[in-house]
Backbone bond lengths (Angstrom), bond angles and torsions (degrees), N, CA, C in turn:
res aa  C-N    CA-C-N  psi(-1)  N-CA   C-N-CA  omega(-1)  CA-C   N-CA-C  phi
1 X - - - 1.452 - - 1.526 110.22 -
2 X 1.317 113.81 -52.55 1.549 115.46 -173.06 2.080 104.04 -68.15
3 X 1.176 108.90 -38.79 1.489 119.92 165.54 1.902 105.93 -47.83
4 X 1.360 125.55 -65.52 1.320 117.58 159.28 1.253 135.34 -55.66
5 X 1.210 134.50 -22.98 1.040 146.46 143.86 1.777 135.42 -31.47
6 X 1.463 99.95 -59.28 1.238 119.56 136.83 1.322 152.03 -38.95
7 X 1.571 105.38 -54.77 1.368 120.59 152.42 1.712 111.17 -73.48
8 X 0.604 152.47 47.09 1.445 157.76 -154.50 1.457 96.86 -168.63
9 X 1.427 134.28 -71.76 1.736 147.50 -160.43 2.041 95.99 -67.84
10 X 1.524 95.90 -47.53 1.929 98.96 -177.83 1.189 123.89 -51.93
11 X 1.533 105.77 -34.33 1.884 110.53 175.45 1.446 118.29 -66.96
12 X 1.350 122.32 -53.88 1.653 116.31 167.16 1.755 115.80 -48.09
13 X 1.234 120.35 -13.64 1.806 120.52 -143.22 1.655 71.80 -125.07
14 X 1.039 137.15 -16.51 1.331 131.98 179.88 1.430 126.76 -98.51
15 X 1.493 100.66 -25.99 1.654 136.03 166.42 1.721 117.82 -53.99
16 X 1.759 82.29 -55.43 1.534 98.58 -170.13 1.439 93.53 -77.05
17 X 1.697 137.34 -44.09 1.440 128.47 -142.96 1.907 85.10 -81.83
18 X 1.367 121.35 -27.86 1.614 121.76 -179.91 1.823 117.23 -67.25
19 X 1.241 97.14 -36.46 1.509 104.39 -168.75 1.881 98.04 -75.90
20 X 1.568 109.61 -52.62 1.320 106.93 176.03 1.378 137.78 -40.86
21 X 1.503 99.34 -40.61 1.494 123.61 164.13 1.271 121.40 -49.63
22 X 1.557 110.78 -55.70 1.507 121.64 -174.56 1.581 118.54 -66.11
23 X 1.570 96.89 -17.98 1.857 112.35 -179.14 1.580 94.78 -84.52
24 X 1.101 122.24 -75.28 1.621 136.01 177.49 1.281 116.60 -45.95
25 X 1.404 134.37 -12.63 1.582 108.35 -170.42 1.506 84.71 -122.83
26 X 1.536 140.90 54.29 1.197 116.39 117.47 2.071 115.66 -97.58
27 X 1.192 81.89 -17.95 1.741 81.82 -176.38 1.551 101.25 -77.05
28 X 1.130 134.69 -1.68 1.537 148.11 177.06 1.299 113.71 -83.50
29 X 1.645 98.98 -47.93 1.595 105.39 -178.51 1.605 118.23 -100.35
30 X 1.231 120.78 -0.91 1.860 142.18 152.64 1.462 110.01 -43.13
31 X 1.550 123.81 95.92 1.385 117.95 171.03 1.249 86.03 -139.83
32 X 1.806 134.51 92.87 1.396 146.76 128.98 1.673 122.49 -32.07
33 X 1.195 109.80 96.07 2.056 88.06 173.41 1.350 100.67 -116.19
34 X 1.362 125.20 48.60 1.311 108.83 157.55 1.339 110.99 -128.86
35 X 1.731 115.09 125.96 1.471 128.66 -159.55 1.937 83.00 -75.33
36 X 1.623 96.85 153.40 1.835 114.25 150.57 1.162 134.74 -129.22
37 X 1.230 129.83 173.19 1.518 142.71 154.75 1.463 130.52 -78.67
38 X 1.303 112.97 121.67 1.718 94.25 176.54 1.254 83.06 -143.47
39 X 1.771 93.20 163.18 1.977 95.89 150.67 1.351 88.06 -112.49
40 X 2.001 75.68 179.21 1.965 104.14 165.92 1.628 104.68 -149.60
41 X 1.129 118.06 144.80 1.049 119.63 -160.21 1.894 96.65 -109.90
42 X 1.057 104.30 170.43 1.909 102.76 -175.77 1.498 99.22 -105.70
43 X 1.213 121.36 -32.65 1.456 112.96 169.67 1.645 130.37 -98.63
44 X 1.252 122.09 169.86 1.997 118.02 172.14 1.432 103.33 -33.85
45 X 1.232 114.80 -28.35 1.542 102.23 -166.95 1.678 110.25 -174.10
46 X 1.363 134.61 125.60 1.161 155.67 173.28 1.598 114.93 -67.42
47 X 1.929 102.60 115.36 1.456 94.44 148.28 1.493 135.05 -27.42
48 X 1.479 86.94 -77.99 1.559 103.24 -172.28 1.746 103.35 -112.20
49 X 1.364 102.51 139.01 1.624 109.66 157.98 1.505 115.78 -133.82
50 X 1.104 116.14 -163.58 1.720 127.61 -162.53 1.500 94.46 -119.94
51 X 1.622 99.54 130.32 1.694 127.18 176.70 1.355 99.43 -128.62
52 X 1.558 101.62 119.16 1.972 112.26 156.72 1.243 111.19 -66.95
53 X 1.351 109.30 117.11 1.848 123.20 169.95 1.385 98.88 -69.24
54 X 1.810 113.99 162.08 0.843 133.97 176.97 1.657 116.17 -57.60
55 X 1.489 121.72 -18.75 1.192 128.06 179.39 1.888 107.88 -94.01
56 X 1.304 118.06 21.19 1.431 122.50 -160.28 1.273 120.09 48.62
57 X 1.196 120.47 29.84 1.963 94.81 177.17 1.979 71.68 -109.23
58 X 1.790 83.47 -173.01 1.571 108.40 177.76 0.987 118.26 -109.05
59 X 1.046 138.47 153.06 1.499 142.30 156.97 1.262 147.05 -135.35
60 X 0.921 144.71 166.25 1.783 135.74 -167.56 1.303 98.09 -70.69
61 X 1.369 133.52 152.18 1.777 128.25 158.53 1.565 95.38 -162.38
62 X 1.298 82.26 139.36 2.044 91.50 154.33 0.955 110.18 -13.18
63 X 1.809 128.92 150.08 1.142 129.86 147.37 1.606 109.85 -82.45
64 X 1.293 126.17 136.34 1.330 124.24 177.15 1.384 124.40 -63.29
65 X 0.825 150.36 154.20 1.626 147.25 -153.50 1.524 116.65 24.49
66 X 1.182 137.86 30.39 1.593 150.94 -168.75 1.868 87.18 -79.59
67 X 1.421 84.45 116.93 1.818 102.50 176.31 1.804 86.00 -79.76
68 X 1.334 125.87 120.99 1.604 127.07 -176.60 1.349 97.10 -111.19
69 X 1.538 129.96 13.92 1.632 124.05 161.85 1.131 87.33 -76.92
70 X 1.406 139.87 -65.50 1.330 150.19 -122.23 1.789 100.35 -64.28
71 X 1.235 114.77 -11.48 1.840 111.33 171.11 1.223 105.15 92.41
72 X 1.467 141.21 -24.99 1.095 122.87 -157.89 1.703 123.11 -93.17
73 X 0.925 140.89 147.28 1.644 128.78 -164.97 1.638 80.83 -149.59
74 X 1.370 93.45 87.71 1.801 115.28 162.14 1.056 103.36 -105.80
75 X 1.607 139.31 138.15 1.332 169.16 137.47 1.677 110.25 -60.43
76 X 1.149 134.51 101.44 1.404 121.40 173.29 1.576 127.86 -77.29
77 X 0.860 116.61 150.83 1.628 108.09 -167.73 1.462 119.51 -107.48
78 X 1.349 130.55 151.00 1.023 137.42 -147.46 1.634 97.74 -110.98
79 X 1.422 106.29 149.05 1.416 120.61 -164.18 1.338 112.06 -130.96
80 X 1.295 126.83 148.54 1.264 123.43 177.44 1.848 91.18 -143.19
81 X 2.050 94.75 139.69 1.744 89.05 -165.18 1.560 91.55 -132.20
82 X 1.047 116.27 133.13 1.543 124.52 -160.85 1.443 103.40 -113.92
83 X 1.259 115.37 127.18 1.766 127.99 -175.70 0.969 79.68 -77.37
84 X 0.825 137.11 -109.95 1.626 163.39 -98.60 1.678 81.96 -69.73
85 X 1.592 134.07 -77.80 1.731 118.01 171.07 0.971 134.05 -38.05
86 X 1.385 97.70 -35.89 1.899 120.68 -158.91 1.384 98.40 53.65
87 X 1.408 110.56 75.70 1.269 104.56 171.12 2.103 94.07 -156.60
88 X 1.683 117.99 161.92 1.268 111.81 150.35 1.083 122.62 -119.36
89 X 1.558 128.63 168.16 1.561 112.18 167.23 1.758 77.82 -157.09
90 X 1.467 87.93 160.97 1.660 98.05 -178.30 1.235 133.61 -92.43
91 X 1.126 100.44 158.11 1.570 109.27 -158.06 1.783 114.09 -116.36
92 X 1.269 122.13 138.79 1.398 108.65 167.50 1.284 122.10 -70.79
93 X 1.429 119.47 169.20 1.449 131.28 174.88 1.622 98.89 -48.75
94 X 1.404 109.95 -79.98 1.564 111.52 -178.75 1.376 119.38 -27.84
95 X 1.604 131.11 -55.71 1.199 135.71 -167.70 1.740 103.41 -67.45
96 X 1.217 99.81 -54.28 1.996 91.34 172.42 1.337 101.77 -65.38
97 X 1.459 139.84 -55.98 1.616 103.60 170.92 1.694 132.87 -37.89
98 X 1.134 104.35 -22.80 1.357 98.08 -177.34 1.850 121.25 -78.52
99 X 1.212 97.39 -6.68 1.442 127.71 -153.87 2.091 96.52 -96.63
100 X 1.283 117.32 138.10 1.174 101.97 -177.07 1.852 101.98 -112.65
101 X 1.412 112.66 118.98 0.725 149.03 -163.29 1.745 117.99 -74.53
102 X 1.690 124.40 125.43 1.539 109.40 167.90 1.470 112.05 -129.10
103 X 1.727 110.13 102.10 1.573 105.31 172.01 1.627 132.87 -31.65
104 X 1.354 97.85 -43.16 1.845 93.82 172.18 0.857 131.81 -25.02
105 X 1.518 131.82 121.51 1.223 131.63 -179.72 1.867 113.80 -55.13
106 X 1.463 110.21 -30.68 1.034 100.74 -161.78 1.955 97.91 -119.17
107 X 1.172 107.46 109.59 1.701 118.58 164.31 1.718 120.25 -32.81
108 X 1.486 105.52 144.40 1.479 113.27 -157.43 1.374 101.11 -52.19
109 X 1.377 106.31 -34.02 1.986 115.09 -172.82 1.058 115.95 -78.96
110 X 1.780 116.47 -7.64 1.573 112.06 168.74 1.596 104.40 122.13
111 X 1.213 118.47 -21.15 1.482 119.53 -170.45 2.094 108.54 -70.86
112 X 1.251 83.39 134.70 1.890 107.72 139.44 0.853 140.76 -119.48
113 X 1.422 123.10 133.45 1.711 132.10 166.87 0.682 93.64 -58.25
114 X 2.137 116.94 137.12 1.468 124.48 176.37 1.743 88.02 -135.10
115 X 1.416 95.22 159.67 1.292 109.90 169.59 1.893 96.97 -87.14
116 X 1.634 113.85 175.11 1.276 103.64 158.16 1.554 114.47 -96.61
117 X 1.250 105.18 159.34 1.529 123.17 -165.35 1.639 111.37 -53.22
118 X 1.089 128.39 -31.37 1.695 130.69 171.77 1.642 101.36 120.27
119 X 1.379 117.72 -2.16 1.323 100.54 162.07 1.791 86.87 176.40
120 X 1.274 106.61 150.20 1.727 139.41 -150.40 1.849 83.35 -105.49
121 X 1.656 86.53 145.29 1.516 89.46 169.29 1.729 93.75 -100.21
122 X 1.498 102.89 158.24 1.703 127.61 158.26 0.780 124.15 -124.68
123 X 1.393 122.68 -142.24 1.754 119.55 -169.87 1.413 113.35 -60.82
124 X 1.036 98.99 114.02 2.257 105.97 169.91 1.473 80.76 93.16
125 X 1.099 134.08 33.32 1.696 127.12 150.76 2.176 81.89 70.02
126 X 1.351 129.04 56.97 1.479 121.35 160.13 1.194 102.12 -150.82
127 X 1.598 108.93 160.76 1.497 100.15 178.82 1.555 88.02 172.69
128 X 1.799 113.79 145.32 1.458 139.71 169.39 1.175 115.10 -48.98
129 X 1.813 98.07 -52.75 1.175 110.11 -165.12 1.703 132.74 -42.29
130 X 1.553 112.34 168.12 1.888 95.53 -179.37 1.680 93.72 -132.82
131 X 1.342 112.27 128.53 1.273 135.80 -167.35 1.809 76.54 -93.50
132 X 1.502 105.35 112.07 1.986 112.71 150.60 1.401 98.54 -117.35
133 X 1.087 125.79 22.86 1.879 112.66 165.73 1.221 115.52 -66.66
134 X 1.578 127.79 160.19 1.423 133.90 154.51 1.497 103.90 -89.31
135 X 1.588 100.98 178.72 1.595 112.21 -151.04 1.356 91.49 178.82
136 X 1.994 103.35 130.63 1.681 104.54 165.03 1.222 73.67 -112.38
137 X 1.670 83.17 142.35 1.715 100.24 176.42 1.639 94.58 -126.02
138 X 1.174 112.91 164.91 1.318 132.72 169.76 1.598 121.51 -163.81
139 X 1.573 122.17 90.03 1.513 117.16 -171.82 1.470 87.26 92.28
140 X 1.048 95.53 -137.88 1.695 131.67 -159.98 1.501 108.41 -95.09
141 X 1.910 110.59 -29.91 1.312 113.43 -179.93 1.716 111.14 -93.33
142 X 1.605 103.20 142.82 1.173 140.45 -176.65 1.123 152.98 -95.81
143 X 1.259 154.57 87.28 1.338 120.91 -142.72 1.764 85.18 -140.74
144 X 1.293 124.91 132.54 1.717 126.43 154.01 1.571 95.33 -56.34
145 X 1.437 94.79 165.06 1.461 122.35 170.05 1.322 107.01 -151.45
146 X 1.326 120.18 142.82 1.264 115.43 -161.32 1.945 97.50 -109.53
147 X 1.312 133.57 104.88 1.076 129.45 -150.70 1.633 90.69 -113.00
148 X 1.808 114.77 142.01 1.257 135.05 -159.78 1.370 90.19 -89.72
149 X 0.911 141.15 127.83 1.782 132.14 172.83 2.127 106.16 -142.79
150 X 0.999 103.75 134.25 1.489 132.78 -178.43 1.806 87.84 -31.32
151 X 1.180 97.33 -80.64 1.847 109.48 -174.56 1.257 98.82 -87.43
152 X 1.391 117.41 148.07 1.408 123.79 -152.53 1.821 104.57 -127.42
153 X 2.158 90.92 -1.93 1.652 78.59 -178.55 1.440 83.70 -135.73
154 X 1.126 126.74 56.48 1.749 136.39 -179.37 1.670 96.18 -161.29
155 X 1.464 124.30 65.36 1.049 118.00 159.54 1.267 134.03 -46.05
156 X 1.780 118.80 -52.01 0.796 124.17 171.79 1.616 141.13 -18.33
157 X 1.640 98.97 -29.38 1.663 114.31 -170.58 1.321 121.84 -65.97
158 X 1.452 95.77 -17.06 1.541 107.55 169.10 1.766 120.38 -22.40
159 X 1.136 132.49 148.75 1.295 136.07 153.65 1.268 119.68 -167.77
160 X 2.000 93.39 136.19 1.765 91.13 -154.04 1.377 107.02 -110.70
161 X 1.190 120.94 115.30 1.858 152.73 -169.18 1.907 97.33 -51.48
162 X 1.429 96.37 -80.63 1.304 112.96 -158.66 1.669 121.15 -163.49
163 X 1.080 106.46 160.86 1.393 117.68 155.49 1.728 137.74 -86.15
164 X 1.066 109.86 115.16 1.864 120.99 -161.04 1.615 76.81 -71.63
165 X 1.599 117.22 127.35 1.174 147.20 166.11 1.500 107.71 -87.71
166 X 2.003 129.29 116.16 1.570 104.66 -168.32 1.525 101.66 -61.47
């Protein structure tokens, strides 16, 4: 009895130690080393933002579809996001010019900037909730990034430049 008992209690405790695993070992196996560029703008939408010329530097340009009744003359700001801290802090125009730059969406090691999916799984893999985190993803592996942005409850404003080439 106490032998069944046992075998009975190990399957839930074996369930949970399997399912945990399968959540945790892509953020385990997530090692990104290539730093980027983004902006974020402080309002719905930016006058002006930053375009890589064909010669890699950056530059100021129109925002594309910018409603210019709407009054606002926002400047978006430029970001620099560091693997290796996991952290950003900003950068001037000049200093990312100096910086050699790769439009590809996708980094030499395989990574993409992801938005989060619009809602997080929970218990039994469901949930209300709304995932707005970023994420280099690559495969199956995962990693958050904690991205510095102007407005702090308009993630979305994000926009991702490039990849810092060493």
């Amino acid at each position: 009895m106490k032998r069944e008992f046992l075998l009975f209690m190990s399957i839930p405790v074996a369930i949970i130690v399997l399912v945990t695993v399968a959540v945790q070992l892509p953020k385990w196996l997530a090692h990104p080393k290539y730093d980027f560029i983004y902006t974020s703008c402080a309002t719905y939408e930016c006058q002006t933002t930053y375009a890589i010329l064909g010669n890699g530097q950056l530059s100021k340009a129109p925002a594309s579809g910018y409603d210019y009744s709407a009054g606002r003359n926002s400047t978006a700001d430029l970001y620099y996001f560091d693997t290796r801290t996991g952290g950003s802090r900003p950068i001037t125009l000049a200093a990312a010019n100096g910086l050699s730059i790769d439009t590809s969406t996708v980094s030499p090691d395989g990574y993409t900037l992801t938005h989060g999916s619009g809602s997080s799984g929970g218990f039994l893999l469901w949930d209300s909730s709304s995932d707005s985190a970023w994420y280099l993803k690559s495969g199956s592996k995962k990693k958050q990034v904690n991205l510095a942005t102007v407005n702090e409850y308009y993630s979305q404003d994000v926009k991702f430049l490039g990849w810092v080439k060493p």
